[in-house]
Structure formats: C-alpha cells, structure tokens
N, CA, C and O atoms as a MOPAC input file, in Angstrom:
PM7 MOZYME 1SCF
protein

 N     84.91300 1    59.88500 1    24.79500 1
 C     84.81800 1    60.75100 1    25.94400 1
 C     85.75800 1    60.22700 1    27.02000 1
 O     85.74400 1    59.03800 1    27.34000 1
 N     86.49100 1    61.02900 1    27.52100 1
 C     87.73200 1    60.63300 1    28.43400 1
 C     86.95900 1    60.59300 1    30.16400 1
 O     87.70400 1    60.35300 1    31.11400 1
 N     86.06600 1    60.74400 1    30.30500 1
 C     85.55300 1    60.70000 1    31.50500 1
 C     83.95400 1    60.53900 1    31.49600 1
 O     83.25400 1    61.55200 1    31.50800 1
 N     83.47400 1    59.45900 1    31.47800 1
 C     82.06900 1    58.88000 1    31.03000 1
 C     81.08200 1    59.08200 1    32.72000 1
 O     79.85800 1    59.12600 1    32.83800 1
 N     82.01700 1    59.16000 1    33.70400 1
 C     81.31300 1    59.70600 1    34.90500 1
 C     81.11100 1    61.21900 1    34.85600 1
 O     80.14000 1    61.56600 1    35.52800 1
 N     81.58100 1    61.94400 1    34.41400 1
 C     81.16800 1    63.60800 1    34.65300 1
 C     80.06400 1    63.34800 1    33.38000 1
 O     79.26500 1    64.23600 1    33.67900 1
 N     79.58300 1    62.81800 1    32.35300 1
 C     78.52000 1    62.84600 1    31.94100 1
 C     78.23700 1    62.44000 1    32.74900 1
 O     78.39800 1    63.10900 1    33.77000 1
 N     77.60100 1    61.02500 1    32.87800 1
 C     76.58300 1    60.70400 1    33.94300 1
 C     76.21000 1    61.44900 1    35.06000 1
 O     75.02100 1    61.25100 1    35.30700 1
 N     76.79800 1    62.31300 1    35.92300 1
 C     76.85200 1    62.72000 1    36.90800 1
 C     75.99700 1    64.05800 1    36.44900 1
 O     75.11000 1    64.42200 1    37.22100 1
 N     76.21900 1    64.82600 1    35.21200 1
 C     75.73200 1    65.53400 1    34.23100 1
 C     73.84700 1    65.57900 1    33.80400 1
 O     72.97800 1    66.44700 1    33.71000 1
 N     73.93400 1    64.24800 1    33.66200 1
 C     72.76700 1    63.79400 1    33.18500 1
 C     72.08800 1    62.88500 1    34.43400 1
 O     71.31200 1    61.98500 1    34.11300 1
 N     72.28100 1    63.04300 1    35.37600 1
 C     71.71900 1    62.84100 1    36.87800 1
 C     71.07900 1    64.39200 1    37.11100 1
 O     69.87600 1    64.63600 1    37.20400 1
 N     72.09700 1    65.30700 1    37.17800 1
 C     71.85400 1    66.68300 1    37.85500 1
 C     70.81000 1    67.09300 1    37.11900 1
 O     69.86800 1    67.74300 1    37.57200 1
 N     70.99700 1    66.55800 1    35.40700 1
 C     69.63600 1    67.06000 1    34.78600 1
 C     68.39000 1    66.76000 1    35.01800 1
 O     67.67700 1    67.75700 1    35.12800 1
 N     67.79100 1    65.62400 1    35.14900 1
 C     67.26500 1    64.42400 1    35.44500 1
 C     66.21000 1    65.29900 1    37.22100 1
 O     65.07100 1    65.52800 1    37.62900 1
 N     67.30400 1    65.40800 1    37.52300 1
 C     66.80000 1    66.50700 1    39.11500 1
 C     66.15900 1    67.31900 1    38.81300 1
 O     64.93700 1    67.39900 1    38.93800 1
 N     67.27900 1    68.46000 1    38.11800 1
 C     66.40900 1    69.55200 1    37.32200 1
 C     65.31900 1    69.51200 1    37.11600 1
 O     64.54600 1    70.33500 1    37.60600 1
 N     64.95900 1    68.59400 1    36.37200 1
 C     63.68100 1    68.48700 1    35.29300 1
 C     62.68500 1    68.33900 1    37.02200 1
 O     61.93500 1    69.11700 1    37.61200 1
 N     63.13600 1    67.09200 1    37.29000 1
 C     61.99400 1    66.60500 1    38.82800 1
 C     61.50300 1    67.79100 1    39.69000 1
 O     60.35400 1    67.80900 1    40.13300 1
 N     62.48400 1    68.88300 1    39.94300 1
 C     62.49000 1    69.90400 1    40.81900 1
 C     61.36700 1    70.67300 1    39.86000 1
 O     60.20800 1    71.00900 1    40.10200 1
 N     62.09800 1    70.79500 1    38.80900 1
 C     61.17700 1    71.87500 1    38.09800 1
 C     59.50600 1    71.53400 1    38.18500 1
 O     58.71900 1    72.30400 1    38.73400 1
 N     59.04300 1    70.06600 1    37.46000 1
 C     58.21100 1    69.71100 1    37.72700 1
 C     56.96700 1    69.77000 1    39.85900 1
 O     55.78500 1    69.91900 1    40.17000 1
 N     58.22400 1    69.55300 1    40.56700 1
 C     57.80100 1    70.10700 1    41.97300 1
 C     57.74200 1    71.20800 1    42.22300 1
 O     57.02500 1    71.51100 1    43.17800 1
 N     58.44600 1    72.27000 1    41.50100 1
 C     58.36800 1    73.84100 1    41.70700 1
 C     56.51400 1    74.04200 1    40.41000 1
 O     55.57400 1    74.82600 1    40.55000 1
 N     56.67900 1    73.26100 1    39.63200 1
 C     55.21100 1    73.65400 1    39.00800 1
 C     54.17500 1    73.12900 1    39.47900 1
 O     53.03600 1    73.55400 1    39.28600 1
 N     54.43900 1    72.27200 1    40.06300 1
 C     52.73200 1    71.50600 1    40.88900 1
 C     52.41800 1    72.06900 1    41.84800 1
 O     51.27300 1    72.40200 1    42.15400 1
 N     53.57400 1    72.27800 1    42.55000 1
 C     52.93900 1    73.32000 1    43.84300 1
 C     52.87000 1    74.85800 1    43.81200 1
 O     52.81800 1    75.50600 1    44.85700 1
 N     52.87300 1    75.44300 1    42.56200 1
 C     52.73900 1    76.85200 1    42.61400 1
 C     54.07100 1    77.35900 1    42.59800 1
 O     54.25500 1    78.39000 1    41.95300 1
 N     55.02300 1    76.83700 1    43.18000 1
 C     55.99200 1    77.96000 1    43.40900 1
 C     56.90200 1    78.93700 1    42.86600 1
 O     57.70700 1    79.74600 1    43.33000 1
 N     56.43600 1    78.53000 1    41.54300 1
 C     57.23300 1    79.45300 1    40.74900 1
 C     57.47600 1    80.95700 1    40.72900 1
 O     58.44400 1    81.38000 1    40.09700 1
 N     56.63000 1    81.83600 1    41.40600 1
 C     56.28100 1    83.33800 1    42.06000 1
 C     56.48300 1    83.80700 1    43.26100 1
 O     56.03000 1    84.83600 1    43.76200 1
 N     57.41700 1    82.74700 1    43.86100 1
 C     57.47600 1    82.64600 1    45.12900 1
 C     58.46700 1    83.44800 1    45.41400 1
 O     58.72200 1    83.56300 1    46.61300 1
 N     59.01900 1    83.96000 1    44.76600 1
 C     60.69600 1    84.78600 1    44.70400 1
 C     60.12800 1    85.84900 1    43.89800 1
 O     59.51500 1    85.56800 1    42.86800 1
 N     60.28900 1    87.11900 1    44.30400 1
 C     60.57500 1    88.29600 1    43.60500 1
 C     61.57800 1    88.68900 1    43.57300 1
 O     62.10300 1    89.07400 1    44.61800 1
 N     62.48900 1    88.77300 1    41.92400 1
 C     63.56700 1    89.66200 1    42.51800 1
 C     64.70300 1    88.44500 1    42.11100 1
 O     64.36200 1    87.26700 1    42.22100 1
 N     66.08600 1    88.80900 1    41.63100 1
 C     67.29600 1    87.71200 1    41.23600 1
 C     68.43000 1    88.81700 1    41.39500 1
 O     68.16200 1    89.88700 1    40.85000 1
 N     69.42500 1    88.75000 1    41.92900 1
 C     69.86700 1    87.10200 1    42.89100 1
 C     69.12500 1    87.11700 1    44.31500 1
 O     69.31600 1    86.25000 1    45.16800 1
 N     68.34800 1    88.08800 1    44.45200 1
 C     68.08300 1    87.87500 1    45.88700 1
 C     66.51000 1    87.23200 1    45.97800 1
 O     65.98000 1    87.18100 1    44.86800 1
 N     65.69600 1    86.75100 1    47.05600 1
 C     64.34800 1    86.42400 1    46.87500 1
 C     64.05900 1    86.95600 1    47.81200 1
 O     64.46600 1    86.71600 1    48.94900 1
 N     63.08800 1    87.99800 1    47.37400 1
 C     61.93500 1    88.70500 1    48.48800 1
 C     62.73000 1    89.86600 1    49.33600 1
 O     62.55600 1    90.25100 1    50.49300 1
 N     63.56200 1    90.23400 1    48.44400 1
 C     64.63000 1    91.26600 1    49.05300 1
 C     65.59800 1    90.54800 1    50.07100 1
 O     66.18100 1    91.34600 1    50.80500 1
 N     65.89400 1    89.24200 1    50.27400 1
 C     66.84100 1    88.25200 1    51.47600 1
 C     67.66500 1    87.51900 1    50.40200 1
 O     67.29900 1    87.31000 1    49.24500 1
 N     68.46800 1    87.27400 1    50.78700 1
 C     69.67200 1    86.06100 1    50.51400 1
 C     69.06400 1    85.00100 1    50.57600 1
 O     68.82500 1    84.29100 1    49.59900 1
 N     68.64500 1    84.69200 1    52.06500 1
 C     68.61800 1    83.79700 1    52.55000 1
 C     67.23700 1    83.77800 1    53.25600 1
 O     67.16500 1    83.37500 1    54.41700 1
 N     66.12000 1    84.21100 1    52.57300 1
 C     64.59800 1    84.04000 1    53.00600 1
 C     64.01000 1    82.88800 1    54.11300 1
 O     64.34800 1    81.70700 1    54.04200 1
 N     63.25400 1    83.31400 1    54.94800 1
 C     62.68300 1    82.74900 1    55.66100 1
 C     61.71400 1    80.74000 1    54.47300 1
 O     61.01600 1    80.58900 1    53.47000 1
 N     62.12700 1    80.14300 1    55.14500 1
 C     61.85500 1    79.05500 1    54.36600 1
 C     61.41600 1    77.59400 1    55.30300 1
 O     61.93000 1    77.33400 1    56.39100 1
 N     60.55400 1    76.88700 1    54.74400 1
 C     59.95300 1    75.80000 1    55.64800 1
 C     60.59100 1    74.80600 1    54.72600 1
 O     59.89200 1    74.66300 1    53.72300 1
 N     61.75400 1    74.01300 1    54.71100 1
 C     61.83800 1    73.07000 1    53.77100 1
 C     61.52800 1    71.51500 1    53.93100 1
 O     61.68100 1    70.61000 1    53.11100 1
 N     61.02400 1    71.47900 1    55.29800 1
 C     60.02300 1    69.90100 1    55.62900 1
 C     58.92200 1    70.21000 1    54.84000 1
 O     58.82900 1    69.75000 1    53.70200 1
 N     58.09100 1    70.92900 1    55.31200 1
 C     56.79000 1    71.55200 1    54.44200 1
 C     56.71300 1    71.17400 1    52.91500 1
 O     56.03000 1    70.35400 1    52.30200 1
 N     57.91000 1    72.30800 1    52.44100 1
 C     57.76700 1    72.21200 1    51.11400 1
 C     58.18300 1    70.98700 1    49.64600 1
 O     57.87000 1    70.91300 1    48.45800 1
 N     59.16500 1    70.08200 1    50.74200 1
 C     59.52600 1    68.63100 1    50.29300 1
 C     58.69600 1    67.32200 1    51.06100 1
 O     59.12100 1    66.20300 1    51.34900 1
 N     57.70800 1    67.76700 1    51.21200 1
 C     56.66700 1    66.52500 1    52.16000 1
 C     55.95300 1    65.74800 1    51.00600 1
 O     55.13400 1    66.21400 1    50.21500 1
 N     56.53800 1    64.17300 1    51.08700 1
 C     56.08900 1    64.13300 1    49.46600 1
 C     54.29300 1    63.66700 1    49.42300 1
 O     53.45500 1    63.85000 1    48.54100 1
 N     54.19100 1    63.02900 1    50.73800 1
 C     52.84200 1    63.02900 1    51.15500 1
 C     51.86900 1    64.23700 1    51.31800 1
 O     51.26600 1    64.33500 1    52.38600 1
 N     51.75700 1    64.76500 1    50.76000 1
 C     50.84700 1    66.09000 1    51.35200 1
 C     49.74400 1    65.82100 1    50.51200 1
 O     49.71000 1    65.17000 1    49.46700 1
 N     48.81900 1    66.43200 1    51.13500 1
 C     47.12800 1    66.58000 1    50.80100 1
 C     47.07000 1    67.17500 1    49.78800 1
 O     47.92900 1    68.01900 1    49.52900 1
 N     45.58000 1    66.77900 1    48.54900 1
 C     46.12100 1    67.69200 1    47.53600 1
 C     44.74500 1    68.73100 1    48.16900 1
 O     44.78200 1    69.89500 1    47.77000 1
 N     43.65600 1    68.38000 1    49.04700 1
 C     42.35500 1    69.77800 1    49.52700 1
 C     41.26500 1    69.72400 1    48.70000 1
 O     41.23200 1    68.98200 1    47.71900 1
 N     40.44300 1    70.39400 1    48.99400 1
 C     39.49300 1    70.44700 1    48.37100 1
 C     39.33500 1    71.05100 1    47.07500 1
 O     38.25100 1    71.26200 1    46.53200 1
 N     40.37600 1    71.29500 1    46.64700 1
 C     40.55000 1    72.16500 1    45.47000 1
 C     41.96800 1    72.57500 1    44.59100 1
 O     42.56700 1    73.48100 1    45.16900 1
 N     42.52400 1    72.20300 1    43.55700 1
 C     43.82900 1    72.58200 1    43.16500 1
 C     44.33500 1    74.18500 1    43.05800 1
 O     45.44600 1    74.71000 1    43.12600 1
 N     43.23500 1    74.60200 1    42.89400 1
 C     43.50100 1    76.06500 1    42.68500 1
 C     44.43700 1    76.61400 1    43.68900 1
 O     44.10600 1    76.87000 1    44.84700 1
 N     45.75200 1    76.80300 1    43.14100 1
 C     46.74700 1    77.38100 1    43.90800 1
 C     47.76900 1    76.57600 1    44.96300 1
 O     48.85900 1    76.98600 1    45.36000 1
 N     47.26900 1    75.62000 1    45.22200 1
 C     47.99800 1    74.61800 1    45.82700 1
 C     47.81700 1    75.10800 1    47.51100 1
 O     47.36500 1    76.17900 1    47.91600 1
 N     48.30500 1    74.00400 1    48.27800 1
 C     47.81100 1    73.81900 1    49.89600 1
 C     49.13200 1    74.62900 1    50.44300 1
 O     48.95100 1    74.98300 1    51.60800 1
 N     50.31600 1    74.98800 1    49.95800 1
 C     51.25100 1    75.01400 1    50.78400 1
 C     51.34800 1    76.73500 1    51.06200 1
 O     50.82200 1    77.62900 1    50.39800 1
 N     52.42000 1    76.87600 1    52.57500 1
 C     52.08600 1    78.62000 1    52.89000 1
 C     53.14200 1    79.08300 1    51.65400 1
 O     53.22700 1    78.57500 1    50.53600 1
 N     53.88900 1    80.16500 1    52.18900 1
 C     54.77600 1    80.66500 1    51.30600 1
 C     56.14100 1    80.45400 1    51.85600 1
 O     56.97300 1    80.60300 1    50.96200 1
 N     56.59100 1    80.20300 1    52.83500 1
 C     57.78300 1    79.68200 1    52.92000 1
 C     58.25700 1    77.88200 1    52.97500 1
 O     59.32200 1    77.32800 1    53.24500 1
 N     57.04600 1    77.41900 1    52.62300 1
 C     57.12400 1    76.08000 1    51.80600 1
 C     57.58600 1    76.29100 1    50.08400 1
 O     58.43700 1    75.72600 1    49.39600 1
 N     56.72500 1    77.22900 1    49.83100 1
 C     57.15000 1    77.33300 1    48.01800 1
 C     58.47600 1    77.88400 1    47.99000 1
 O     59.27800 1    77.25500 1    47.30000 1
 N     58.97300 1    79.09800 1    48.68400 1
 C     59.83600 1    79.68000 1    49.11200 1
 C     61.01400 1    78.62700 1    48.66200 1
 O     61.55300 1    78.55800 1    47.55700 1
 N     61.25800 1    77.84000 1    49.81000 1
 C     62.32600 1    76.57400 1    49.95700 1
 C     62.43200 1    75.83000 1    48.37700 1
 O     63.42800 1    75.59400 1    47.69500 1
 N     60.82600 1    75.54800 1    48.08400 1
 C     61.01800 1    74.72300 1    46.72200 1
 C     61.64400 1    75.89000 1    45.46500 1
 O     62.21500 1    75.42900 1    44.47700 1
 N     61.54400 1    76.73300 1    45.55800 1
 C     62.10200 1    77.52100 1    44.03200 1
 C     63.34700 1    78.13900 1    44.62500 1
 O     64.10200 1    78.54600 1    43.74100 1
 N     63.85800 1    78.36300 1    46.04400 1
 C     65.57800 1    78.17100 1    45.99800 1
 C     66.12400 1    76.82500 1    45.61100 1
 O     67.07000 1    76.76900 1    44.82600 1
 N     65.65800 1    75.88500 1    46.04500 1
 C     65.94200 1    74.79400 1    45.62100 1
 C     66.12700 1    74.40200 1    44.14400 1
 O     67.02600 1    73.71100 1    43.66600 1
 N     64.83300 1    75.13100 1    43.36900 1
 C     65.11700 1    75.03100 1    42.19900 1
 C     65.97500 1    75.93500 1    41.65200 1
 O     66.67400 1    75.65700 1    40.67800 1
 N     65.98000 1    76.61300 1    42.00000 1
 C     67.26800 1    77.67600 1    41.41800 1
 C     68.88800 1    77.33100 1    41.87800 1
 O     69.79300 1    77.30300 1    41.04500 1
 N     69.12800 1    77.04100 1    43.51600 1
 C     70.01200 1    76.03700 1    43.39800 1
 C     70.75900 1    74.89000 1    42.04200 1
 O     71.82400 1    74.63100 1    41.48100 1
 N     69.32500 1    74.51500 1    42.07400 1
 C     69.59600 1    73.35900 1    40.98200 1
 C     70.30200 1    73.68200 1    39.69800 1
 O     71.10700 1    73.04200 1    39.02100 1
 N     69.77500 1    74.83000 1    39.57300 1
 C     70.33100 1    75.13200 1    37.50300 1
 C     71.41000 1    75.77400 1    38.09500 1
 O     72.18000 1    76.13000 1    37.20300 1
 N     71.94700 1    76.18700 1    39.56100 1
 C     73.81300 1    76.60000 1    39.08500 1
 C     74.30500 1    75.34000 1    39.53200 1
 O     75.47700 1    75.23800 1    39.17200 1
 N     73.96600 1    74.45900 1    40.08400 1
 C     74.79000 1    73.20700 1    40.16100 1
 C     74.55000 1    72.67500 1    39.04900 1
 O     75.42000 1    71.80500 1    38.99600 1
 N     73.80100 1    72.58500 1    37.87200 1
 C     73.68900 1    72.19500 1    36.63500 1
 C     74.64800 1    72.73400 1    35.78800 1
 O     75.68100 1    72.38200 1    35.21900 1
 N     73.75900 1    73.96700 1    35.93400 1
 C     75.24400 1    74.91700 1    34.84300 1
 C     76.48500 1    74.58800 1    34.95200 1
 O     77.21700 1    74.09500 1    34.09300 1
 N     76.79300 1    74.96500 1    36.39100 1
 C     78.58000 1    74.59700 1    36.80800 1
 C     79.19700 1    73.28500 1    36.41600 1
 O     80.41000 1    73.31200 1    36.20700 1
 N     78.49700 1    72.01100 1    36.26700 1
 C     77.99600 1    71.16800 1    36.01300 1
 C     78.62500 1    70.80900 1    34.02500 1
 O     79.53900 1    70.28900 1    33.38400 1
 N     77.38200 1    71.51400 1    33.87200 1
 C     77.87000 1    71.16900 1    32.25800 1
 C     79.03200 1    72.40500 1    31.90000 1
 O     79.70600 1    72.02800 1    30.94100 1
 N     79.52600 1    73.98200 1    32.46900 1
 C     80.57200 1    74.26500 1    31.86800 1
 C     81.87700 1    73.14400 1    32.42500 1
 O     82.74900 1    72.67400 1    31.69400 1
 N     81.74500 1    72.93800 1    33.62500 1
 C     82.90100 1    72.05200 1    34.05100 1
 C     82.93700 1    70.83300 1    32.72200 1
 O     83.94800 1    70.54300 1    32.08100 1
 N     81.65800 1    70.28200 1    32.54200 1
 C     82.19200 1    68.86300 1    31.28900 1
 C     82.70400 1    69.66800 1    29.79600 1
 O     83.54500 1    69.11400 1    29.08700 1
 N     82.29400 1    70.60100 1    29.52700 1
 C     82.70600 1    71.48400 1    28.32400 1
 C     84.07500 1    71.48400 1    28.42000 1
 O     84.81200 1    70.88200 1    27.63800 1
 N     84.40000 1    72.07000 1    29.25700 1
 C     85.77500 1    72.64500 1    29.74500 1
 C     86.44500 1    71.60500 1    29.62700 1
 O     87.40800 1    71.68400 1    28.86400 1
 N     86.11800 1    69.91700 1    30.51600 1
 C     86.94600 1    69.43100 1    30.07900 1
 C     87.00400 1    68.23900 1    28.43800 1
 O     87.70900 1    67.28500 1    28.11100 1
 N     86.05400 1    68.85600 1    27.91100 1
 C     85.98200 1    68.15000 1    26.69000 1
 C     86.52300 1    68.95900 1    25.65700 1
 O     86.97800 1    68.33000 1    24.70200 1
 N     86.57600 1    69.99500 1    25.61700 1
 C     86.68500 1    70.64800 1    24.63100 1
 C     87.86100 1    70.79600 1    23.85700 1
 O     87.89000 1    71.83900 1    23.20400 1
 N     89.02500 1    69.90300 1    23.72500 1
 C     89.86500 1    69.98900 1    22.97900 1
 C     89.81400 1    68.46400 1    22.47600 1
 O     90.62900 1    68.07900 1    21.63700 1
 N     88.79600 1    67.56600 1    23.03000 1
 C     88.94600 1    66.52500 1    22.54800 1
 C     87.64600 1    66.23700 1    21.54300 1
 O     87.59200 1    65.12100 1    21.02600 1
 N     86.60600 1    67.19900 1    21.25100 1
 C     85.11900 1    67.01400 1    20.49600 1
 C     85.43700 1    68.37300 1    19.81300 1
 O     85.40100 1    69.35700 1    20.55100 1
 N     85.77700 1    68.58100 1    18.36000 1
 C     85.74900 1    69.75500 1    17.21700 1
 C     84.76200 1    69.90100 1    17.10100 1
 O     84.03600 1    68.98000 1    16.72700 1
 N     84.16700 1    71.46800 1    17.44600 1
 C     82.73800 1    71.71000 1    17.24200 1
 C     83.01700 1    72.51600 1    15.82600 1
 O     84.04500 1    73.06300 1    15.42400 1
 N     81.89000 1    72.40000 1    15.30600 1
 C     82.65600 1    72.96700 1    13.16600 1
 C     81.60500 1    74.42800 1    13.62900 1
 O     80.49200 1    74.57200 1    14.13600 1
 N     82.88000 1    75.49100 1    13.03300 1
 C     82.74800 1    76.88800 1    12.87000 1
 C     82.61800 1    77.24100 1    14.22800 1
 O     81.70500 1    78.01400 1    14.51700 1
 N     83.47900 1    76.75400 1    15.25500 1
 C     83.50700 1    77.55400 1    16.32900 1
 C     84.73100 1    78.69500 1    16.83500 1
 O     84.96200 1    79.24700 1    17.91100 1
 N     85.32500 1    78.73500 1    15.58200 1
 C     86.57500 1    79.72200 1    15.46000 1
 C     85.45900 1    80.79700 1    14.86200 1
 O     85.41700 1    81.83200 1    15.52600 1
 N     84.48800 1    80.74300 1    13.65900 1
 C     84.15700 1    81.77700 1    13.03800 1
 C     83.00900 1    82.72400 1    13.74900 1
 O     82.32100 1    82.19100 1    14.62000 1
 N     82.78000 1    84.06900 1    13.42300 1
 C     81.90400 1    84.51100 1    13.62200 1
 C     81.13600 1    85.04600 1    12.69200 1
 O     81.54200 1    85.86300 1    11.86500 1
 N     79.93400 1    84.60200 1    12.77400 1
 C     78.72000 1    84.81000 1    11.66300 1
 C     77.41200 1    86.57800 1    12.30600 1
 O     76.68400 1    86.80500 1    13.27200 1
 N     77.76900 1    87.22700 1    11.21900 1
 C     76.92700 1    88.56400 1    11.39800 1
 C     75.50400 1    87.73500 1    11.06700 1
 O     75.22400 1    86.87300 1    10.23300 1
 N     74.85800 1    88.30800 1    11.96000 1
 C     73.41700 1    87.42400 1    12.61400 1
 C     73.07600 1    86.79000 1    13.17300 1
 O     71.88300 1    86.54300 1    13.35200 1
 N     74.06800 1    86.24300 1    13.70300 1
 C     74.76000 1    85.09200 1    15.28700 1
 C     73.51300 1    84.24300 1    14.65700 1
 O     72.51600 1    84.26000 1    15.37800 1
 N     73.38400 1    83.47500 1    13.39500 1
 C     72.57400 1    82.33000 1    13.26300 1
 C     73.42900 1    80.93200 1    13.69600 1
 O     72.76300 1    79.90000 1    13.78700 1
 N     75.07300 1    80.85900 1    14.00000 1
 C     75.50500 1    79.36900 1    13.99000 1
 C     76.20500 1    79.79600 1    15.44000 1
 O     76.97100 1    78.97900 1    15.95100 1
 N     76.00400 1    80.81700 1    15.98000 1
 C     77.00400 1    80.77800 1    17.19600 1
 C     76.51100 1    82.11100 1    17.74500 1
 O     76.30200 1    83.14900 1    17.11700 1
 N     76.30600 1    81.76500 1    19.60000 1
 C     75.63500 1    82.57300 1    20.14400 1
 C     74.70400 1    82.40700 1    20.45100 1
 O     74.38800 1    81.64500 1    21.36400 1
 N     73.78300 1    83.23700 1    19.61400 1
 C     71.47600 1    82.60100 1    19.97200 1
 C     71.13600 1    81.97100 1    19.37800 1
 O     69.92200 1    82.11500 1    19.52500 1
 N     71.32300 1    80.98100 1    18.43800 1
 C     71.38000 1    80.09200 1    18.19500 1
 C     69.88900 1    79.96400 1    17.10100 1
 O     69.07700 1    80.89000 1    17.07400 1
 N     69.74700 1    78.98800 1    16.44600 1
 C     68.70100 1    79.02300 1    15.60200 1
 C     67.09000 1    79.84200 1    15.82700 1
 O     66.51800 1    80.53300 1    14.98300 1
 N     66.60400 1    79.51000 1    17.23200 1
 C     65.60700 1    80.18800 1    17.19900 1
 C     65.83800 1    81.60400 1    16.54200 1
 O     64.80900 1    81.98400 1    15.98500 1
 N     66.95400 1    82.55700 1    16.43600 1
 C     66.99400 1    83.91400 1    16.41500 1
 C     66.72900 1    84.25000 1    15.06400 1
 O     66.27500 1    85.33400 1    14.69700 1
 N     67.15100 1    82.88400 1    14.02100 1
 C     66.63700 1    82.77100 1    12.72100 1
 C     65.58900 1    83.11600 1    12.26600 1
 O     65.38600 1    83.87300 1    11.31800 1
 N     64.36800 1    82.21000 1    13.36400 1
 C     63.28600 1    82.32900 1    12.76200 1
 C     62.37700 1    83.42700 1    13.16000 1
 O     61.41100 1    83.98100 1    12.63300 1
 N     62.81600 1    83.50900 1    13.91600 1
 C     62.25700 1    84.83800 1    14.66700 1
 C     61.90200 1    86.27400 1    14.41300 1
 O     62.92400 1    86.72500 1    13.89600 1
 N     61.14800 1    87.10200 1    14.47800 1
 C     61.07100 1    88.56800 1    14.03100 1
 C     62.44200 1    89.50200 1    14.07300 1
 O     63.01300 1    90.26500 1    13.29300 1
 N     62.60500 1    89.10800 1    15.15700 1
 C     64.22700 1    90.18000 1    15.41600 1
 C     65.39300 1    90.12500 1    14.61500 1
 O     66.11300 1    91.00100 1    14.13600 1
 N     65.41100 1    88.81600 1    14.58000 1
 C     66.36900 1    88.25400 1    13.01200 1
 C     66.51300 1    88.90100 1    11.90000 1
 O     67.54500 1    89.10000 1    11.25800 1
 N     64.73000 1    89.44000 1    11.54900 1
 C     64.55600 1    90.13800 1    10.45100 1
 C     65.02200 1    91.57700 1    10.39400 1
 O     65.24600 1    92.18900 1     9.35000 1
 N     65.13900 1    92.03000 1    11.55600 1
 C     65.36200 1    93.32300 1    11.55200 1
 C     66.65300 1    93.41600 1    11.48400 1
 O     67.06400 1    94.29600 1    10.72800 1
 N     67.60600 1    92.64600 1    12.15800 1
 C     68.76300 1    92.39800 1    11.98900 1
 C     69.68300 1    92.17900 1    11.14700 1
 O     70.89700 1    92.28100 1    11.32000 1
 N     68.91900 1    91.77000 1     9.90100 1
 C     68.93800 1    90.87700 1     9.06500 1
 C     69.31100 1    91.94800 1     7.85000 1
 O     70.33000 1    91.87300 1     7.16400 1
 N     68.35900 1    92.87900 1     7.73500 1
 C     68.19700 1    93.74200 1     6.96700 1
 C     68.63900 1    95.07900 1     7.14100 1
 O     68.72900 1    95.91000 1     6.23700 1
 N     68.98500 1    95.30400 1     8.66700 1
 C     69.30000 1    96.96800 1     9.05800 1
 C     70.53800 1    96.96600 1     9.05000 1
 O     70.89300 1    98.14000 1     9.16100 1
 N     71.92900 1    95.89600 1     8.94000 1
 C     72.76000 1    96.02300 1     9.10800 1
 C     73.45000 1    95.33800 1     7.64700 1
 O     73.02000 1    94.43900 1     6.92400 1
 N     75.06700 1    96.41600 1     7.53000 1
 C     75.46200 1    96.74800 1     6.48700 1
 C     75.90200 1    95.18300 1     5.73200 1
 O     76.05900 1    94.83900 1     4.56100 1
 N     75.98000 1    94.62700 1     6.77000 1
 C     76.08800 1    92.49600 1     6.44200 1
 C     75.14300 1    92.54100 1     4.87800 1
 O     75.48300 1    92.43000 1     3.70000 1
 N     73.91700 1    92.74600 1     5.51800 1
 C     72.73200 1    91.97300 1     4.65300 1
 C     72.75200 1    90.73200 1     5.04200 1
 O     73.28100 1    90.33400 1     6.08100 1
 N     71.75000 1    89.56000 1     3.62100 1
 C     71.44600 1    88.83200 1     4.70400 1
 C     72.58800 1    87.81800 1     4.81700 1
 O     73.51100 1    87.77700 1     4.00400 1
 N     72.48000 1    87.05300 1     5.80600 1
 C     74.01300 1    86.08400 1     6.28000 1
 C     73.30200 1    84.38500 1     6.30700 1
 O     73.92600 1    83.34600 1     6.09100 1
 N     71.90300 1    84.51800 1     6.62300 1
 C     71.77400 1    83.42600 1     6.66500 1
 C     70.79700 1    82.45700 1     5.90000 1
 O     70.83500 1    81.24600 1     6.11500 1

C-alpha cells in the first residue's frame, strides 16, 4: 500500500462511525430525522448539540425512550449522518487511490445475476435472486 496513512485515517473515521452509531442508538435518535437529504423538512434543523453530546447525562427513572428533547437527538443523527459521507468520501478517495496498484479478479467482467459484482453475495441467497435467476433468458449464472 503506497500510503499506509489514508488507511489509518480510514479506519479512524470508521472506528467514529461505529461510536456515533452506537450514540445515535442509546439515545433514541435514530427517528429523529424524517425525510433524506433534508431533516424535518430543514437543511439545517434547529439542533442542541451541547445537549446531545453531554457525555455525563442522567440515565432517569426509566430507559424507555431516553431523557433527551428532540433537538438533542436531532444534532446526534446529523452528526451521524455527517459521519458516513465523511466515511464514504473517505474510503472512495483510498479506492481511487489504490486501485491500479491492488487487482481485484473479475472486475472487468460482468456476471448476469450481479452474484460477483454489484450486490454482492447476499443477492445470492436471497429470494429475489431466485426470481432473477430463473425469469431471465441467462438462466442460472451462479
């Protein structure tokens, strides 16, 4: 690998990811956004982000639903959504620049049933596969 910092840097952003995600699920916020690319019909939604990154907070008399208002969760699931395009951008940028130096095998070909390229194995096992599998003049491919 010709640049061992854009992994790392890669596998940091992931590392976040995962943490955020985990903070967007403890506190509820995953419903906090209706609606992509926009949340709650705004760009740029009303948001408490002391609130919603307070790592001290109370957990109450009860978990059900978590303590925080809605522009605490608000902040935490832009945040998390933030996160996966600085991820994404992230890993196409290391692709991009790896990719003439790592041969991925059969990435010139294209396979009718997109089982090695595209959706990738789950689509194999899957019901839809089958239909796919069988309704089209291919037959089966995989």
């Amino acid at each position: 690998m010709r640049q061992p910092w854009l992994a790392t840097l890669a596998a940091a952003l992931l590392l976040g990811q995962l943490a955020l995600g985990g903070w967007t699920s403890s506190n509820y916020a995953g419903l906090a956004c209706e609606g992509f690319p926009t949340c709650n019909g705004s760009l740029w939604p009303a948001m408490d982000w002391g609130e919603g990154f307070h790592l001290s907070q109370d957990v109450g008399p009860s978990y059900l639903h978590g303590q925080l208002h809605g522009e605490a969760r608000t902040a935490i699931h832009l945040a998390h959504r933030g996160g996966a395009v600085l991820l994404g951008a992230m890993l196409l940028m290391l692709y991009w620049r790896q990719r003439r130096h790592v041969p991925i095998p059969g990435a010139g070909r294209w396979q009718p049933g997109g089982c090695r390229l595209g959706w990738g194995s789950p689509m194999c096992c899957g019901g839809c596969h089958w239909i796919w599998r069988w309704r089209t003049p291919w037959g089966p491919s995989c």
